[in-house]
Backbone as CSV, one residue per row, in Angstrom:
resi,resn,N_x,N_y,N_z,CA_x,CA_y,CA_z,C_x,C_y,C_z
1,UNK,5.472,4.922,21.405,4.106,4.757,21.822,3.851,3.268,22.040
2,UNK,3.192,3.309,22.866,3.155,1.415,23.560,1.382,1.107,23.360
3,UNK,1.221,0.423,22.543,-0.187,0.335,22.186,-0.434,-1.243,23.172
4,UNK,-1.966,-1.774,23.779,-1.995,-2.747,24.331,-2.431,-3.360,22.745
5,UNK,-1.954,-4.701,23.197,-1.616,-5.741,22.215,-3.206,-5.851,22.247
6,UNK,-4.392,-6.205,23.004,-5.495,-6.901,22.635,-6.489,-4.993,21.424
7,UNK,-5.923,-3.992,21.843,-6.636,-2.930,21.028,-5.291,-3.047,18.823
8,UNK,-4.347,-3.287,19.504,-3.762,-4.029,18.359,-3.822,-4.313,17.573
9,UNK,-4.432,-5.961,18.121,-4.845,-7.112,16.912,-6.433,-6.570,16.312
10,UNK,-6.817,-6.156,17.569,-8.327,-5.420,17.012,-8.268,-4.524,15.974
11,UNK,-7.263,-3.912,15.746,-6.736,-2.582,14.571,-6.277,-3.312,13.494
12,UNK,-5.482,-4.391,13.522,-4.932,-4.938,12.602,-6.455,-5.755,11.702
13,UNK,-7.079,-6.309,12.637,-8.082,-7.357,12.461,-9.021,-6.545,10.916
14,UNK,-9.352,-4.849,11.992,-10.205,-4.479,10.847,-9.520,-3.950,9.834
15,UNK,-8.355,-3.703,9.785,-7.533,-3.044,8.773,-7.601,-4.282,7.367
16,UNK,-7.778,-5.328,7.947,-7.392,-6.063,6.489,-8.568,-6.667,6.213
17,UNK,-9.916,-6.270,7.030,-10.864,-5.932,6.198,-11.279,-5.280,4.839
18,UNK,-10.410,-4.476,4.708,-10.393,-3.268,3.913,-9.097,-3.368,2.966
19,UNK,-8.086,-4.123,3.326,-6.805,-3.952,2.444,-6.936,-5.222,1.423
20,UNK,-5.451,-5.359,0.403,-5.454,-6.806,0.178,-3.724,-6.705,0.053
21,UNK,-3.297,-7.965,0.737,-1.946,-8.024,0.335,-1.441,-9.097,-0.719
22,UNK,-0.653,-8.520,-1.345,-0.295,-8.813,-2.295,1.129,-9.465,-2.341
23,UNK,1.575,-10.408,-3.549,2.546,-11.529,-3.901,3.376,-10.923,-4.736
24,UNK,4.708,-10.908,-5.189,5.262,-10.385,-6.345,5.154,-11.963,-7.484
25,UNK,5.428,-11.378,-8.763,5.161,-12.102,-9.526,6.342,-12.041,-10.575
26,UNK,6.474,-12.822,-11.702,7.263,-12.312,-12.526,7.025,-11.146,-13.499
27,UNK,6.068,-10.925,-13.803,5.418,-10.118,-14.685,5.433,-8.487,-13.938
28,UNK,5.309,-8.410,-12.603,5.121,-7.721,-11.379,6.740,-7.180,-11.029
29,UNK,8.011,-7.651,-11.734,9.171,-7.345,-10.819,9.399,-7.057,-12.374
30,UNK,9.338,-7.429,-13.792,9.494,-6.620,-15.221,9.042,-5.487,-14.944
31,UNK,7.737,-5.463,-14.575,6.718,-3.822,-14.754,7.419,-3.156,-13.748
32,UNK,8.208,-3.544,-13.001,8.831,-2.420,-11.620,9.637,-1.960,-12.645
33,UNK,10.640,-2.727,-12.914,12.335,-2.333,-13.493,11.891,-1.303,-14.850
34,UNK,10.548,-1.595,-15.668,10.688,-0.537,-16.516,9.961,0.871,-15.860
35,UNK,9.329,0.517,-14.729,8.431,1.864,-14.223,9.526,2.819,-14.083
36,UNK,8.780,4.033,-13.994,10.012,5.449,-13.883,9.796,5.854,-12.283
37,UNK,10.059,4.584,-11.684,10.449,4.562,-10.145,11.649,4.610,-10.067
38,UNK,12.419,5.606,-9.293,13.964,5.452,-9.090,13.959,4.399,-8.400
39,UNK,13.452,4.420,-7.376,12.920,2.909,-6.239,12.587,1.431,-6.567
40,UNK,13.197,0.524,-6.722,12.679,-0.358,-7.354,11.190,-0.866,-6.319
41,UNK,11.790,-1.238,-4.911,10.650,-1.676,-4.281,9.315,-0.434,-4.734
42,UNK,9.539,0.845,-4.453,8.454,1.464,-4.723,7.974,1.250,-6.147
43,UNK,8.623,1.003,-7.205,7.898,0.332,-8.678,7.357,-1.288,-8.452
44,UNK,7.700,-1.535,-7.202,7.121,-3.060,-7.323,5.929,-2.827,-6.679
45,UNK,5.795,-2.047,-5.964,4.754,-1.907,-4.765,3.479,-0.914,-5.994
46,UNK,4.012,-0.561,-6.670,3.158,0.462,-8.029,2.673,-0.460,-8.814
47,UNK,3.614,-1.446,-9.364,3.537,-2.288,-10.317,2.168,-3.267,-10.228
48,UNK,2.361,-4.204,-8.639,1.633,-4.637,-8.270,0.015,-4.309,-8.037
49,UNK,0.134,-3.152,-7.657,-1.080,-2.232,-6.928,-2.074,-2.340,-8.491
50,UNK,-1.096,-1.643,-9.829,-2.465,-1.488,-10.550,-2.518,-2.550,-11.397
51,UNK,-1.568,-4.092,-11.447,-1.947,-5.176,-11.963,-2.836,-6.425,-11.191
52,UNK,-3.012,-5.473,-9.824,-4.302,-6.107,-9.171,-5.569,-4.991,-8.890
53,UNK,-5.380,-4.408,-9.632,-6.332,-3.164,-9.750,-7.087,-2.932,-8.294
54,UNK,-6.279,-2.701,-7.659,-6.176,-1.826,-5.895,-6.623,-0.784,-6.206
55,UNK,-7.499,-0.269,-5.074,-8.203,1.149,-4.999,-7.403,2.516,-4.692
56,UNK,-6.124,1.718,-3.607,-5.158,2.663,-3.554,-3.662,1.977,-3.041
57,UNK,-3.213,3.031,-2.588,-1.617,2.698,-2.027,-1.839,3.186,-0.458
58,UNK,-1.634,2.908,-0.004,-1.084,3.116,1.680,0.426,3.244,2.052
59,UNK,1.198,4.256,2.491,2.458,3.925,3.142,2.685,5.234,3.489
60,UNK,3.830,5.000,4.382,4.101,6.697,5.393,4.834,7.753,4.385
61,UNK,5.277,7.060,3.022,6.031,7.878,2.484,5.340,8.075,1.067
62,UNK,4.142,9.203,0.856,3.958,9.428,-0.069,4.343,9.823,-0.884
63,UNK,5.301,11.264,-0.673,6.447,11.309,-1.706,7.017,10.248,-2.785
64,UNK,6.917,8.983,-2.131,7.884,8.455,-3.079,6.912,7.466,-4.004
65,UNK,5.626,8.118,-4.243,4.439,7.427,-5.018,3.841,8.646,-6.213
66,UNK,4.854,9.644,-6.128,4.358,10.937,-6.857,4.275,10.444,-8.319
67,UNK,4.511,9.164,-8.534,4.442,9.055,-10.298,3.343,8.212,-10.427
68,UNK,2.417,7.904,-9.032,1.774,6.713,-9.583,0.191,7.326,-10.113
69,UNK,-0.516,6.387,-10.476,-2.076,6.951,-11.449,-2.689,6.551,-10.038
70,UNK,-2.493,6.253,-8.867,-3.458,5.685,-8.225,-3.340,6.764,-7.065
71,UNK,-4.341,6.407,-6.182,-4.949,7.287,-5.007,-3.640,6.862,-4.029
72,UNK,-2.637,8.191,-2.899,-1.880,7.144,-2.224,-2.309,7.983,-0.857
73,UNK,-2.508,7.169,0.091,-3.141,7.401,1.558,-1.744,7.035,2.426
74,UNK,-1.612,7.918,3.794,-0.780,7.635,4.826,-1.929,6.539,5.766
75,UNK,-1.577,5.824,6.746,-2.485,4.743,7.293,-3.545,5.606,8.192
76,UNK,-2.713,6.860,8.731,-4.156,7.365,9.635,-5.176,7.928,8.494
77,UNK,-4.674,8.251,7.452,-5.823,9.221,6.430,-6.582,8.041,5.911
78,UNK,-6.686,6.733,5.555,-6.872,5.727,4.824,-8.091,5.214,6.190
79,UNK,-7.640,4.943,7.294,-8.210,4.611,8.522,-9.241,6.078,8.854
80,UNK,-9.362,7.036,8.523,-10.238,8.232,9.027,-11.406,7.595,7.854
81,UNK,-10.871,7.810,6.679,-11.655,7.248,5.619,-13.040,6.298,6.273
82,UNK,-12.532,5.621,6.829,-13.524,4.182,6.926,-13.884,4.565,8.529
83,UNK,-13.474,5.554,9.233,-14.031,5.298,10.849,-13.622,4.316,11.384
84,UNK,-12.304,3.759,11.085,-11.679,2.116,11.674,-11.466,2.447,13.325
């Protein structure tokens, strides 16, 4: 799918209205390795989320968030949410 670049940046623009991205930390890559993520990135991406107390998770692969306490959204369900 070939999206025009100026409807794009406009998608991206309001998307991080609404998001926050996040840094790994040291404290943040401990809490992965003991989480009961087989995944490490997915325990870092967990780890992080509720030591910055994020509203949710976003990513195409929810499956692999089935252990977390938090809300996890695919980007179109997260984006219906808000009417983006």
């Amino acid at each position: 799918m070939k999206i025009d670049k100026k409807v794009a940046k406009n998608a991206v623009h309001k998307l991080v209205q609404f998001t926050k991205l996040l840094h790994s930390t040291d404290e943040s890559i401990h809490q992965a390795f003991a989480s009961h993520f087989s995944d490490f990135e997915d325990g870092l991406i967990n780890a992080l989320a509720e030591t910055n107390n994020v509203d949710a998770i976003i990513t195409h692969n929810i499956s692999d968030f089935s252990k977390s306490a938090l809300p996890v959204y695919r980007p179109a369900e997260f984006i219906a949410l808000y009417n983006l």
